[in-house]
C-alpha positions as CSV (number, residue, x, y, z in Angstrom):
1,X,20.2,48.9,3.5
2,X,18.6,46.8,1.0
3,X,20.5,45.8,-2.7
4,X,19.8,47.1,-5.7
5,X,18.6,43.3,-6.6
6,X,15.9,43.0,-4.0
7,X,14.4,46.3,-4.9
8,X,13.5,44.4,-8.7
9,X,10.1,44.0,-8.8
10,X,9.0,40.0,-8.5
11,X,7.9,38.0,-11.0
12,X,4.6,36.0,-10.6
13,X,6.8,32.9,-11.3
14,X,10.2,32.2,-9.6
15,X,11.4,31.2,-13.6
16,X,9.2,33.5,-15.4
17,X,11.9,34.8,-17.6
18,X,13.6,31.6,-18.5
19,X,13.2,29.8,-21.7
20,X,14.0,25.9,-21.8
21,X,13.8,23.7,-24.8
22,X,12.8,19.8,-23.2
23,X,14.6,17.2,-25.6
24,X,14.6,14.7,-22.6
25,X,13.1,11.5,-22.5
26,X,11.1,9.7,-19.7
27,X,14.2,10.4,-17.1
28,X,14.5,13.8,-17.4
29,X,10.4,14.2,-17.9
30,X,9.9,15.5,-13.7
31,X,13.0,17.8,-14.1
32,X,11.1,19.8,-17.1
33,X,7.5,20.1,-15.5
34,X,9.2,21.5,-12.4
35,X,10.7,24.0,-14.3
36,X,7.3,24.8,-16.3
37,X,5.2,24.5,-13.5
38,X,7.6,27.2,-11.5
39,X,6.7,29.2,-14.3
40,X,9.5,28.6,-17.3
41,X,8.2,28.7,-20.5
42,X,9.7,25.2,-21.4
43,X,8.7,24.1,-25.4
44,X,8.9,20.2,-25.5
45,X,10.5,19.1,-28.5
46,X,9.1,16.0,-30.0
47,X,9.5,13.7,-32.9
48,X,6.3,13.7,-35.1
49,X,4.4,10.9,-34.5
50,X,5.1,11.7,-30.4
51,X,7.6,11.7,-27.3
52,X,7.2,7.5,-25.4
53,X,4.9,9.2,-22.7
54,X,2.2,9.4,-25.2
55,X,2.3,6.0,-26.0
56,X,2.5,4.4,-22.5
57,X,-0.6,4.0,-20.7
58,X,-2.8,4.0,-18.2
59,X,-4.7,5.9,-21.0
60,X,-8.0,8.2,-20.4
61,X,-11.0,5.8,-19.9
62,X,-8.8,3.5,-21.7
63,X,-9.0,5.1,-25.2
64,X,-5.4,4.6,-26.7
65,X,-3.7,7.4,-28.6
66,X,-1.4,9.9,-28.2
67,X,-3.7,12.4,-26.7
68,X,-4.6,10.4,-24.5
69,X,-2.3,8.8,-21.8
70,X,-2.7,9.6,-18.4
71,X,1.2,9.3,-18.1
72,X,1.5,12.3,-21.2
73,X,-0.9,14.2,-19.2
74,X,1.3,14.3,-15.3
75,X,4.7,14.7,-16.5
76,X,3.9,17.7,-19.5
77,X,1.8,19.8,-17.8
78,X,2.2,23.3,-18.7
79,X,4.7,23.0,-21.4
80,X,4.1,23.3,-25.0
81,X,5.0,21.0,-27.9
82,X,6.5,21.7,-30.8
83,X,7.3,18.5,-33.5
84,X,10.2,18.2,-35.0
85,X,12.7,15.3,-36.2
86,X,16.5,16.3,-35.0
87,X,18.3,13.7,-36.8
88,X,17.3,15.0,-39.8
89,X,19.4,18.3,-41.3
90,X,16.8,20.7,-41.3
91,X,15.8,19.7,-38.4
92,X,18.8,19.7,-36.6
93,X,19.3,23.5,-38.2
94,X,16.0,24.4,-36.6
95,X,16.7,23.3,-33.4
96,X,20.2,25.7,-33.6
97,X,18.2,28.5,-34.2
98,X,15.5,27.6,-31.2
99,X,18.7,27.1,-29.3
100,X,20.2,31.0,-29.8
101,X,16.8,32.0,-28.2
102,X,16.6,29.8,-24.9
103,X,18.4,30.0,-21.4
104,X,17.9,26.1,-21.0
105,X,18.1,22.9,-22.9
106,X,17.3,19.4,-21.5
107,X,18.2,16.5,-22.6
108,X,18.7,12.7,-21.8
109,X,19.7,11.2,-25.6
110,X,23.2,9.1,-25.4
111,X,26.6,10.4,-24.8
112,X,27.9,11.9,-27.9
113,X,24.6,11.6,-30.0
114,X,23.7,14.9,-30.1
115,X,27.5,15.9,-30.8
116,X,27.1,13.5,-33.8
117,X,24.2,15.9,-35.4
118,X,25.9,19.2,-34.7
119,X,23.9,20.4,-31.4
120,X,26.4,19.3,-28.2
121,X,26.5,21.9,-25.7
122,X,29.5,23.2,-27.1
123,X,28.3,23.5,-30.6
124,X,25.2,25.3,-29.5
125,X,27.1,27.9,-27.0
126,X,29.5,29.1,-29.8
127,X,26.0,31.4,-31.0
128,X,24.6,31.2,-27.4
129,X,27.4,31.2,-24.9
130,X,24.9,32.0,-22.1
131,X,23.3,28.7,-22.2
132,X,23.0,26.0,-19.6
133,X,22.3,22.5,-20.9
134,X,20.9,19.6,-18.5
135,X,22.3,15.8,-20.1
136,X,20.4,13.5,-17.8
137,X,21.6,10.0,-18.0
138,X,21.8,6.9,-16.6
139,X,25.3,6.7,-15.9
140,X,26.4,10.2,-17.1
141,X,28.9,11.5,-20.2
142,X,31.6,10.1,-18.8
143,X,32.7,6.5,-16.8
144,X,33.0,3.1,-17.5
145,X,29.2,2.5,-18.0
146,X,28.2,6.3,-19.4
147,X,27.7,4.2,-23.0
148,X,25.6,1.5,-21.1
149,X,21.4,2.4,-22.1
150,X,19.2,2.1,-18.4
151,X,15.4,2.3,-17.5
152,X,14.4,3.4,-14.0
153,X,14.8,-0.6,-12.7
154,X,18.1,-0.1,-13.7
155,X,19.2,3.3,-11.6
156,X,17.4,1.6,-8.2
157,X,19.6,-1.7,-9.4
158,X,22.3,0.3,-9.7
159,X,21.9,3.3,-7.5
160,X,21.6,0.4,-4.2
161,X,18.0,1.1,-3.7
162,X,16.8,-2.0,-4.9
163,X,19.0,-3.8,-1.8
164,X,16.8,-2.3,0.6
165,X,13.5,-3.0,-0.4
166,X,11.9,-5.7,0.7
167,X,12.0,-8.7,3.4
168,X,15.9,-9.7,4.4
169,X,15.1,-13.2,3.2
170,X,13.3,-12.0,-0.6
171,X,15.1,-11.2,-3.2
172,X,15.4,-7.2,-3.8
173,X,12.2,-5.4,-4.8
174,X,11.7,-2.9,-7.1
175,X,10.7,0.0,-5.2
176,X,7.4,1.6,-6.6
177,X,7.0,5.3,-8.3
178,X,9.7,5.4,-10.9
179,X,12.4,6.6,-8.5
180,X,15.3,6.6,-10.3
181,X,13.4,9.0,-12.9
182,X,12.2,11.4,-10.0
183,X,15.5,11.5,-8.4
184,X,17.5,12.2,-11.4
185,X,15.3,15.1,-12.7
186,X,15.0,16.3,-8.8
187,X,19.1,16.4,-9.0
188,X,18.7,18.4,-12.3
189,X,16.3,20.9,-11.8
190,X,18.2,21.4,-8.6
191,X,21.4,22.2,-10.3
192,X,19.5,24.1,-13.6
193,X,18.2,26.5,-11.2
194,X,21.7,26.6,-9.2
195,X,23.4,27.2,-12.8
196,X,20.7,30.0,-13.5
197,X,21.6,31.7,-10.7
198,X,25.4,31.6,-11.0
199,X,24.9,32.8,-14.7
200,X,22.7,36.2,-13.6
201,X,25.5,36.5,-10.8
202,X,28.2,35.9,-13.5
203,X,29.3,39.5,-15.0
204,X,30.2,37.4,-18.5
205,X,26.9,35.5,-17.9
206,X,28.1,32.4,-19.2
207,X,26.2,29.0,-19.5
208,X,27.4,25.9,-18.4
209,X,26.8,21.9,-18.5
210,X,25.3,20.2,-16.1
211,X,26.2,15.9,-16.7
212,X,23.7,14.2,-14.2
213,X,24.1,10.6,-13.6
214,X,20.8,8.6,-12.8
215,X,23.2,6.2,-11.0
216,X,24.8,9.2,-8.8
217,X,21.2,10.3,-7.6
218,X,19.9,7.0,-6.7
219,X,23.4,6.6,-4.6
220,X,22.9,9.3,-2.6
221,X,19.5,8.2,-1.3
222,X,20.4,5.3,-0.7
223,X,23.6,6.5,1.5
224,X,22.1,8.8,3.5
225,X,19.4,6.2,4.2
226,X,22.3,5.0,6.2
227,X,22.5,8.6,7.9
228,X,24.8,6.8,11.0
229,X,27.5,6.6,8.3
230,X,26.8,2.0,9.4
231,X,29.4,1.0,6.4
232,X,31.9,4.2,6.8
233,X,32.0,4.3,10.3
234,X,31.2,1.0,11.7
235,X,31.4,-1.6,8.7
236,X,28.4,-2.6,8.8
237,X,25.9,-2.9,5.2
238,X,22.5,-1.6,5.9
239,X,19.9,-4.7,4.4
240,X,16.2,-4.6,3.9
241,X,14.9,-4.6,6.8
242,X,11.1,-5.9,6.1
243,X,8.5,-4.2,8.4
244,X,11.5,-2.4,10.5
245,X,13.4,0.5,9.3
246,X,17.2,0.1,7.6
247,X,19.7,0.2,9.9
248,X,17.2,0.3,12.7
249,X,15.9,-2.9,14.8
250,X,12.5,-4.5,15.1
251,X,9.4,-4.2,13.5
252,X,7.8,-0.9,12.8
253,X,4.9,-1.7,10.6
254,X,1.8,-3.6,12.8
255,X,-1.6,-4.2,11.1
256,X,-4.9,-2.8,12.7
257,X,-8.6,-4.2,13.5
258,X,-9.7,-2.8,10.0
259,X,-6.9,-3.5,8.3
260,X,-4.8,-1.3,7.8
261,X,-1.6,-0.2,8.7
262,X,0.6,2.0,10.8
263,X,4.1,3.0,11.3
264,X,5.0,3.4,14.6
265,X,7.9,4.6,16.6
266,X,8.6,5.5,20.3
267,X,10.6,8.5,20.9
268,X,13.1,7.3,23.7
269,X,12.1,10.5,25.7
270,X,8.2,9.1,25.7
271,X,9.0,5.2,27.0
272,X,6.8,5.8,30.0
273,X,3.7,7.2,27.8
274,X,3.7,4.1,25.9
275,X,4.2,1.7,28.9
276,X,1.0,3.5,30.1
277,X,-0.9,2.9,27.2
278,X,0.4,-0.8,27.5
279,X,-0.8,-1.2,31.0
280,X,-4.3,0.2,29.9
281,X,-4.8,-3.4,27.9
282,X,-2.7,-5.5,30.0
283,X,-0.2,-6.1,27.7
284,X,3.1,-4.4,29.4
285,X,4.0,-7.7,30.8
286,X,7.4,-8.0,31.1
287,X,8.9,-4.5,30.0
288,X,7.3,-3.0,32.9
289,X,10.4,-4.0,34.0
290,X,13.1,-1.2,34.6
291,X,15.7,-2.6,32.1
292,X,13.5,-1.4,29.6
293,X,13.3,1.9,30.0
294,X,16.8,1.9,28.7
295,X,16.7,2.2,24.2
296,X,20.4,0.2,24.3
297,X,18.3,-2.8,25.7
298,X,15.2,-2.4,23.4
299,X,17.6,-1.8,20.3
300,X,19.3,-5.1,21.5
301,X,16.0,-6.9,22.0
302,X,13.7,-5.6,19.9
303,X,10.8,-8.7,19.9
304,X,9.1,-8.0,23.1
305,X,8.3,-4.4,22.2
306,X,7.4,-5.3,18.7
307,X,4.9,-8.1,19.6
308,X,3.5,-5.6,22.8
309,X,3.1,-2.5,19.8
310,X,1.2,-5.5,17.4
311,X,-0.8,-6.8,20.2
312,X,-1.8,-3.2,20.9
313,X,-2.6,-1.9,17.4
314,X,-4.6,-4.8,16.9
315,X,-7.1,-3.3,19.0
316,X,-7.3,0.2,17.4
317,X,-8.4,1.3,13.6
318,X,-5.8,2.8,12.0
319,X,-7.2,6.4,12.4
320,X,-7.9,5.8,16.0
321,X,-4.7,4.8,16.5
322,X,-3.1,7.4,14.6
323,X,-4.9,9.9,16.9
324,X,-4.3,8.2,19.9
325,X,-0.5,7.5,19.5
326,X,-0.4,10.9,18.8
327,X,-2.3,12.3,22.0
328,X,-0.1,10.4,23.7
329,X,3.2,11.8,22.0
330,X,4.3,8.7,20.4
331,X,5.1,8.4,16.7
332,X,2.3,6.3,15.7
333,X,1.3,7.5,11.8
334,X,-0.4,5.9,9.3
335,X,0.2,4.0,6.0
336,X,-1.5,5.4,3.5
337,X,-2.5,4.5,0.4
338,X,-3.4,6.4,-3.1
339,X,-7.0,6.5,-1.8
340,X,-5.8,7.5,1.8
341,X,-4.4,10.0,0.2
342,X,-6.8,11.8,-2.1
343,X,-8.5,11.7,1.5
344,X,-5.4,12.9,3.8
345,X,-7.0,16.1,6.4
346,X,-3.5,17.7,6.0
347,X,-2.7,17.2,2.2
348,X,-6.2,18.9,1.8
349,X,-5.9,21.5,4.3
350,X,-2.8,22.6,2.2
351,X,-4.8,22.7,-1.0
352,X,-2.1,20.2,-2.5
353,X,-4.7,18.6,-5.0
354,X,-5.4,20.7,-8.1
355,X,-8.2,20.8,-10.7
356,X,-6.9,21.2,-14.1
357,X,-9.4,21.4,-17.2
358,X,-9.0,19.5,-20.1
359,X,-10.6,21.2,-23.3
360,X,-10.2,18.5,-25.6
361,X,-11.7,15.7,-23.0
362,X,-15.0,18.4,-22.0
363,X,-13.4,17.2,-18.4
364,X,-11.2,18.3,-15.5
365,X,-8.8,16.1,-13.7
366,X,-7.5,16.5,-10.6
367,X,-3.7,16.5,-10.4
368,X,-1.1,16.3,-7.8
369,X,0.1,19.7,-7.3
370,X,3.0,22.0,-5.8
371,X,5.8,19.8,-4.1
372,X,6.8,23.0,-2.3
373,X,5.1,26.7,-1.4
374,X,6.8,29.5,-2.6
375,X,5.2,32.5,-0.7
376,X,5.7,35.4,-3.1
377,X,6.1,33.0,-6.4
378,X,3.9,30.4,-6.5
379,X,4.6,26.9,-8.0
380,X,1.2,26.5,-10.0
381,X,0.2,24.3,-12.8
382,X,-0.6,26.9,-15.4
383,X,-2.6,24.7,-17.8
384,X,-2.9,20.6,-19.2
385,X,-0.3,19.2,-21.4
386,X,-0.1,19.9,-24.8
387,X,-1.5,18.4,-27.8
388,X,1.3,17.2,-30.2
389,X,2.2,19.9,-32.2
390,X,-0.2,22.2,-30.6
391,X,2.4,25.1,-30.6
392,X,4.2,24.3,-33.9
393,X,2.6,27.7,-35.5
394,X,3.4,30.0,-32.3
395,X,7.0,28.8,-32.2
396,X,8.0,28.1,-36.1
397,X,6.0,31.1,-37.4
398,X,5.9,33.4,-34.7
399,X,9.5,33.1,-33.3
400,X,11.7,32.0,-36.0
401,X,9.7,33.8,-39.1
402,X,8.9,30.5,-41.2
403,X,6.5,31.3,-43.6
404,X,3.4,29.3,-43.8
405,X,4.9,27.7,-46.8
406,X,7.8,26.7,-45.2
407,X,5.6,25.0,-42.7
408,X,3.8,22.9,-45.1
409,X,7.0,21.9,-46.6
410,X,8.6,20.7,-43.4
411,X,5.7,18.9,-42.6
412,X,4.9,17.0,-46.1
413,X,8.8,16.0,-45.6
414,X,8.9,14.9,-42.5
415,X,10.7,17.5,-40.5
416,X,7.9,18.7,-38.2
């Protein structure tokens, strides 16, 4: 018999009915446009002259400003923006009141300096005890480094990630995409949504805190990148591994005739398809040989299958390679690139690039879309990002009753 809970209607948005006021900075950025673009209606709170997305570039045919960066415009999408200075009294006191009003507030400032103006999660849950607060950090509220500042170099530093990039002879590279920021907000929108639901299931409906660690979410990548358990269970300390895969052996990356590249793997049940393959160029040579048919002998030897697969991709384009390594169920794949993949058949065929308008360019972009499908509540960009300020009316006026004087003051002083 079905619940009493699944006989609700649905909303169009799995967070349609959540609230979430966005004081984080550049870490916490992802964490908030996963909640807005699930549907939350998340208010960005920024100080008047503009949050540090708006002034980092790439900007928009490279006209500088705060309307303008590209960056602004990816991580803020459907949000609003409201201005306002926190450290300042009356601003602090407005953002009390906003905070009696929302289910959510996010934030990444340091530990303790939001206690130090009045508005820590346990200031702000004596008049709204059913809030959940996010503090994303690099090293979390507590610890011997939570006081310690960190940029996203510094989570993939400290996080281990940094170890495994790159040749085992180079020095550690920094590995591209700002992940350290994505897997911090991934971790908190993750447990924001988990502390949502424990509050509805909660008969008090209480809020809770949520302390995410940068530091603690780049860690746990970079463990389960050793997914044998090599330094609990055998000692051993996964190291970049180049062109091969951590914790694996050989080379796994080969160039093609055009260029480009491919990853490429042989299931252990498949050793025979790719031996054919081999023979069809002549290059089998010497693992024709029964010996190695057996993975123990190829993980202990990887160089003659490496050099056969480099040989053999050499002869291919990428794409014809891709298709033929598949064909022959064998995990040949492509690299791609940011061009490969504003191209990629399957990306496309799942309508994962998006078309948002911008008004105030008289242009549309196109935008990376849903990271997941949600059947009945669909993840959806709902519009651009804000202007700054754009919703300073809707919110000050329209929510908390400030008159339009009241505005004007707060603006000739500074406040908003």
């Amino acid at each position: 018999m079905p619940s009493q809970q699944s006989q609700l209607p649905v909303p169009d948005k799995a967070l349609a009915d959540i609230q979430v006021l966005d004081l984080s900075l550049e870490i916490g950025a992802y964490c908030t446009k996963i909640l807005a673009d699930l549907g939350a209606r998340v208010i960005r709170v920024e100080p008047p002259e503009g949050d540090s997305l708006r002034h980092k570039g790439p900007y928009y045919h490279g006209q500088v400003g705060v309307e303008t960066s590209l960056r602004h415009f990816h991580y803020n999408t459907s949000k609003k923006s409201i201005t306002l200075d926190i450290e300042t009294p009356d601003g602090a006191a407005l953002l009390r009141r906003l905070a009696q009003r929302c289910d959510v507030l996010v934030e990444s400032y340091a530990p303790g300096h939001l206690a130090s103006l009045g508005l820590s999660h346990e200031e702000l849950s004596k008049t709204n005890p059913n809030l959940i607060t996010a503090s994303i950090t690099p090293f979390g509220q507590q610890g011997a480094y939570s006081g310690y500042v960190g940029t996203d170099i510094v989570g993939a530093a400290m996080g281990g990630l940094m170890a495994l990039c790159g040749f085992p002879d180079d020095p550690p590279n920094h590995p591209a995409g700002l992940q350290g920021y994505h897997l911090a907000s991934i971790a908190a929108s993750t447990g924001i949504t988990l502390a949502i639901c424990a509050r509805d299931m909660d008969p008090a409906g209480m809020g809770s805190h949520l302390d995410i660690s940068m530091q603690e979410a780049v860690s746990m990548s970079t463990i389960q990148t050793a997914n044998a358990k090599f330094y609990t269970d055998l000692g051993q300390t996964p190291n970049r591994a180049g062109m091969g895969s951590v914790g694996g052996s050989g080379r796994s990356i080969h160039q093609c005739r055009d260029g480009g590249w491919v990853s490429f793997v042989v299931p252990p049940d498949f050793w025979d398809n790719f031996i054919v393959w081999l023979l069809e160029h002549d290059l089998a040579e010497e693992l024709i040989a029964p010996e190695w048919s057996e993975p123990v002998k190829r993980m202990e030897d990887p160089g003659p299958v490496a050099d056969a697969t480099g040989k053999l991709a050499a002869l291919y384009n990428r794409n014809d390679f891709f298709r033929e390594a598949q064909n022959r169920r064998l995990l040949g794949m492509p690299v791609n690139t940011i061009d490969d993949l504003y191209e990629d058949e399957q990306l496309n065929s799942r309508g994962f690039f998006v078309e948002i308008e911008h008004d105030e360019l008289q242009d549309t972009l196109t935008y990376p879309g849903a990271p997941m499908l949600l059947s009945e509540t669909p993840y959806e960009i709902a519009h651009a990002a804000p202007s700054l300020g754009e919703h300073n009316e809707e919110v000050f006026a329209g929510e908390l009753g400030l008159s339009a004087k009241e505005i004007e003051d707060l603006r000739s002083s500074g406040v908003i």
